[in-house]
C-alpha positions as CSV (number, residue, x, y, z in Angstrom):
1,X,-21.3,31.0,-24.4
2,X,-22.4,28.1,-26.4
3,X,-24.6,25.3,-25.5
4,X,-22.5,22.5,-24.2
5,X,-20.8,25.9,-21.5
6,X,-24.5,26.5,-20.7
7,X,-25.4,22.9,-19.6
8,X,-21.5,22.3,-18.0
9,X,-22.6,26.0,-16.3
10,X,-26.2,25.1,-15.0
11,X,-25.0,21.5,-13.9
12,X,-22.0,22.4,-11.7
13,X,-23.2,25.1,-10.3
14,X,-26.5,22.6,-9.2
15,X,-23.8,20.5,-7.4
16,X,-21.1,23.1,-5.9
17,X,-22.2,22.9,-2.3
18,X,-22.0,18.8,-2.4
19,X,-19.4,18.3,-4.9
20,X,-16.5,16.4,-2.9
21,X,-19.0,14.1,-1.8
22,X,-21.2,14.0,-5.4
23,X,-20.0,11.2,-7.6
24,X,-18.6,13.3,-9.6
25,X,-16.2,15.0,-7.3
26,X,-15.1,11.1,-6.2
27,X,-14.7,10.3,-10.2
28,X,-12.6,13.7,-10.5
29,X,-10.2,13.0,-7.7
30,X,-7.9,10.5,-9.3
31,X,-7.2,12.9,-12.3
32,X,-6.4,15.5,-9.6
33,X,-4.3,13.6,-7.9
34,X,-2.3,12.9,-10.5
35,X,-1.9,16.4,-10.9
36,X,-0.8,17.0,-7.9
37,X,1.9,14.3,-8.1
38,X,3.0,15.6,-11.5
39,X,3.0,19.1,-11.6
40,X,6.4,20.8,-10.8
41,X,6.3,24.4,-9.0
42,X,8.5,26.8,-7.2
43,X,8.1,29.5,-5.0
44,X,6.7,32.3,-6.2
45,X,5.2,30.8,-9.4
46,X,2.4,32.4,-10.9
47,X,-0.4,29.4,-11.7
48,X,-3.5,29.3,-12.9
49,X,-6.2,26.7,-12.6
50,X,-8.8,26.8,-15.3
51,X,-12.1,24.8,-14.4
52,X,-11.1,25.4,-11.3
53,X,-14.2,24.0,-9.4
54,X,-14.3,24.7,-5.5
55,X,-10.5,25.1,-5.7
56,X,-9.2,21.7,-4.0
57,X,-6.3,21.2,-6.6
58,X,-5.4,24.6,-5.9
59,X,-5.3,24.4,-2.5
60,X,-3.4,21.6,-2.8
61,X,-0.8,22.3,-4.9
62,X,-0.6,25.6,-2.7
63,X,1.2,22.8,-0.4
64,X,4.0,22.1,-2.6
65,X,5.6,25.4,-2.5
66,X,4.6,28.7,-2.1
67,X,2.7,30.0,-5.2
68,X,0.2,32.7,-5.8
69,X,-3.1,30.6,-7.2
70,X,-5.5,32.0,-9.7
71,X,-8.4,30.1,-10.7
72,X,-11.8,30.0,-13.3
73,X,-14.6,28.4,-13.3
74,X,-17.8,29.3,-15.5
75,X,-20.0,27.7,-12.3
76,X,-20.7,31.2,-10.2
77,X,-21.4,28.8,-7.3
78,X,-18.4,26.6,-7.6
79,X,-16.0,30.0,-7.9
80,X,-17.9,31.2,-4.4
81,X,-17.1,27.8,-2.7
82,X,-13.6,28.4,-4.3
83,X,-13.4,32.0,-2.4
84,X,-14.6,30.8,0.6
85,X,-12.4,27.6,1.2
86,X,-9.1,29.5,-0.3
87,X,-9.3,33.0,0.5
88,X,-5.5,33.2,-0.4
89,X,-6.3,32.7,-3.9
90,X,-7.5,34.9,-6.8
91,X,-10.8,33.2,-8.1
92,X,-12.8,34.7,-11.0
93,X,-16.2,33.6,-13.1
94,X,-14.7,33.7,-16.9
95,X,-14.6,30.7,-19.6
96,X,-11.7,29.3,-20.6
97,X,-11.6,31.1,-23.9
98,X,-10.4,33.8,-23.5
99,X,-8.8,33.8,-20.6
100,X,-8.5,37.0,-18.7
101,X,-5.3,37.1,-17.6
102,X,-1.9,39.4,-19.7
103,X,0.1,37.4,-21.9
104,X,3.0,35.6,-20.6
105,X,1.5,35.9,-17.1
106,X,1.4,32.6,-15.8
107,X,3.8,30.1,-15.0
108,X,1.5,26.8,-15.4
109,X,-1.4,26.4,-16.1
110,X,-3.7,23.3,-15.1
111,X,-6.9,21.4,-16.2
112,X,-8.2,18.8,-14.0
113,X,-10.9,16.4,-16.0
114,X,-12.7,19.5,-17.8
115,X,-11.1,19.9,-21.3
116,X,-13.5,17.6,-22.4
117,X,-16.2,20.3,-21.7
118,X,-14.6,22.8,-23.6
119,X,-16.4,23.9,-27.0
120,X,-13.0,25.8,-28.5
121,X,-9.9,22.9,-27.9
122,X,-7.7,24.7,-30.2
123,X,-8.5,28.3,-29.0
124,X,-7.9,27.1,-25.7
125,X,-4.4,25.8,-26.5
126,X,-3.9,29.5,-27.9
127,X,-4.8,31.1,-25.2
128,X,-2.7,28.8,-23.1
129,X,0.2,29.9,-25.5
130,X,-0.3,33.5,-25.0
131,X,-1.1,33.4,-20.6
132,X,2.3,31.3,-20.4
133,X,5.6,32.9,-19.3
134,X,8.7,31.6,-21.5
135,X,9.3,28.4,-20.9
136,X,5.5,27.9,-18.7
137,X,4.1,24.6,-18.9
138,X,0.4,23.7,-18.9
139,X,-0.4,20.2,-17.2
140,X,-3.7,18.2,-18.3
141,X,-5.8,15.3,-16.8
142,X,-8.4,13.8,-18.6
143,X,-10.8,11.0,-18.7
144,X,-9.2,8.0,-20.9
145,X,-11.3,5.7,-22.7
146,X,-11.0,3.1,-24.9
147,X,-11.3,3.2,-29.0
148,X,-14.3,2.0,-29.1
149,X,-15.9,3.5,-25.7
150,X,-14.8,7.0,-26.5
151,X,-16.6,6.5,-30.6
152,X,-19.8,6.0,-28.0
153,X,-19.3,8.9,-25.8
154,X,-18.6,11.2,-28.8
155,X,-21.1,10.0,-31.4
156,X,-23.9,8.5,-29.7
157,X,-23.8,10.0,-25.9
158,X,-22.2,13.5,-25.6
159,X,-24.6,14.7,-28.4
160,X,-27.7,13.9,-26.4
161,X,-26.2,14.8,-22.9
162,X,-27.3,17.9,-20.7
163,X,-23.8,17.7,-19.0
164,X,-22.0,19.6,-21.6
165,X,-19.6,17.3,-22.3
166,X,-18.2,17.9,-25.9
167,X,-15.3,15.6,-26.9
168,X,-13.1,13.1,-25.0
169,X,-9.9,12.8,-27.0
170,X,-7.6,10.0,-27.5
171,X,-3.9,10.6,-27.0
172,X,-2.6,11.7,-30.2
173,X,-6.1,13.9,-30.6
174,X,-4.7,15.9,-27.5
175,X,-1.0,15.8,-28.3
176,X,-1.8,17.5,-31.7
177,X,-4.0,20.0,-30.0
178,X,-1.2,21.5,-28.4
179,X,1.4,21.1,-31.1
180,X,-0.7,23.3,-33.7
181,X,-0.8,25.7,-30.9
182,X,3.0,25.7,-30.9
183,X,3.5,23.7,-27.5
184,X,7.1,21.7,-27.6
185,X,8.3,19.0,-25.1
186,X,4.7,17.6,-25.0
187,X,4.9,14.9,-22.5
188,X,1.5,12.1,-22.4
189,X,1.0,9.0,-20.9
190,X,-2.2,7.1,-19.7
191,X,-2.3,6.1,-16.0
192,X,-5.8,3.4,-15.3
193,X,-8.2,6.0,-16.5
194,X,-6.4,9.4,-16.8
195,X,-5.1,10.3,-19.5
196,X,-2.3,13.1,-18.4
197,X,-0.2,15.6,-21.0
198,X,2.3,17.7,-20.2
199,X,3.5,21.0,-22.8
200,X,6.3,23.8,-22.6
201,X,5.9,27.0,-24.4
202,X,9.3,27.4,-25.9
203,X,11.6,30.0,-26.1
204,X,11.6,31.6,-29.2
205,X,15.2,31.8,-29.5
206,X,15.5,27.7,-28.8
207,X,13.5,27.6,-32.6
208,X,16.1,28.9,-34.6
């Protein structure tokens, strides 16, 4: 684990008993409902949450239809909050690279306001690649800035931080993310302060 997953570790799991009513469970809520409008799911889907946190998105996309709901979290605290709230779900302590899941697993996969923590973007988007099913889509929320706020946060703030945030991204940063991982259909488009994408893992046979 490297030192930005060590201070996003120690930090969350400092607030996991008070997070829904922390200021950063109230910031985190419009990117998770967004989410929740967004994502499409079916009965019997296979989804997994990564950054998972307590499990709220979980639990509420668990309303939509009726789907079996895996979710990480590198916060030991936050993933025992997560247990207790959903015990339904499957929640495990791993990092989002690598996941721990068989390839072609999952049927979506979702990131609520985290990806800017992570220290391995494009091995992430692998990974992603490999846990989808055919066809499996992986659904993103994620702070938006603008050009010249996000230059601050990534030269000037995130290098001094204790939060372990690494990188916030601007739209065409995270659409090319997932298109060197091999992600079609990528779908993005900023709503106030969330920046949202949408990818399908194609079917090989639809590449020839």
């Amino acid at each position: 684990m490297g030192r930005k997953s060590e201070q996003s570790q120690k930090v969350y799991n400092e607030m996991a008993q008070e997070y829904d009513s922390a200021p950063e469970g109230h910031y985190t809520r419009r990117h998770k409902a967004e989410l929740i409008k967004t994502v499409a799911l079916k009965d019997g889907d296979n989804i997994l949450d990564v950054a998972c946190g307590n499990g709220y998105l979980l639990g509420e996309l668990s309303k939509k239809a009726s789907i079996n709901a895996y979710g990480v979290d590198i916060s030991e605290n936050m993933i025992a909050v997560a247990k207790k709230r959903h015990p339904d779900g499957v929640f495990t302590v791993n990092p989002c690279v690598p996941l721990c899941f068989k390839d072609a697993s999952m049927d979506v996969i979702t990131v609520s306001c985290a990806f800017h923590h992570f220290e391995e973007p494009q091995a992430f988007a692998r990974e992603c690649m490999r846990v989808l099913t055919k066809n499996g889509r992986v659904f993103m929320a994620e702070p938006f800035f603008s050009p010249l706020v996000r230059w601050v946060a990534n030269t000037v703030v995130f290098p001094l931080s204790q939060k372990g945030d690494v990188k916030v991204y601007s739209e065409k940063e995270l659409k090319n993310i997932f298109e060197l991982a091999g992600f079609t259909d990528i779908q993005t488009y900023v709503s106030g302060t969330v920046l949202f994408l949408s990818a399908r893992k194609q079917e090989l046979m639809e590449k020839c």
